[in-house]
C-alpha positions in Angstrom: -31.1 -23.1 5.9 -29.5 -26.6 6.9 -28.5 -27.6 10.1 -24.6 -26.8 9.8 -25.5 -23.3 8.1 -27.8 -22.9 11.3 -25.0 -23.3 13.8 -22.4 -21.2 11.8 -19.5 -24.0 11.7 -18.6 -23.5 8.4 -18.1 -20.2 8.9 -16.8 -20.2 12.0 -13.8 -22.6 10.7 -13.4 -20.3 7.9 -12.8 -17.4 9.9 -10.2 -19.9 11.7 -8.4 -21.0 8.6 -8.1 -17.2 7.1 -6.7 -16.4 10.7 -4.0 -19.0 10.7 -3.2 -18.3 7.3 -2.4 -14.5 8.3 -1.2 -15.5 11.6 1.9 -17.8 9.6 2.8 -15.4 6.6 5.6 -13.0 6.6 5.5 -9.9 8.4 5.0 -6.8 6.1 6.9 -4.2 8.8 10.3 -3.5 9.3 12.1 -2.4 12.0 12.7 1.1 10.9 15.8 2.6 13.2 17.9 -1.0 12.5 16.5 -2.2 9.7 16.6 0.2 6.4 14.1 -0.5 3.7 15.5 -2.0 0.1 14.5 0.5 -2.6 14.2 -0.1 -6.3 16.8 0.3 -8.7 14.7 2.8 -10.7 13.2 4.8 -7.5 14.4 8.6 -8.3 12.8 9.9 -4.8 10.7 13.0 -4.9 8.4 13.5 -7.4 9.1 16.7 -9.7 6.7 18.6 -11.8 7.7 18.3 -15.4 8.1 21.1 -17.7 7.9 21.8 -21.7 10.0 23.2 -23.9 8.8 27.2 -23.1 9.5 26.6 -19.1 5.6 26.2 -18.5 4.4 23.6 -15.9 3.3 20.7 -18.1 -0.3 20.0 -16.0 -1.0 15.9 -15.6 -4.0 16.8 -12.6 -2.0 14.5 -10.6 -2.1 16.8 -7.4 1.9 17.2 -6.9 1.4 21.1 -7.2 -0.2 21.1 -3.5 3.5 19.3 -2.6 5.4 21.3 -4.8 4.4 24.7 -4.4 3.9 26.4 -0.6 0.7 27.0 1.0 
């Protein structure tokens, strides 16, 4: 190992420069009582279990019958 990978600088100012980075970028939150989240134009809210022409449950294995159906 060198001398400056010995005394961890480089990765020490990394760890810095990462942290600012963060520390100056937009916040991902909202302020959910005054502030109401934008939604898509082509969000259609809760998900539905599709069904084919006889009325059976058309099965994807994408888990929504443990949402859709109780207990």
């Amino acid at each position: 190992m060198t001398f400056w990978e010995r005394i961890y600088l480089p990765a020490i100012l990394g760890g810095i420069v990462i942290t600012l980075r963060h520390f100056f970028r937009r916040s991902a939150t909202i302020r959910y009582p005054e502030v109401t989240r934008e939604f898509s134009a082509i969000w259609r809210g809760q998900h539905v279990l599709k069904r084919d022409e006889k009325g059976a449950e058309r099965c994807t294995a994408c888990g929504l019958c443990a949402v859709a159906l109780p207990g």
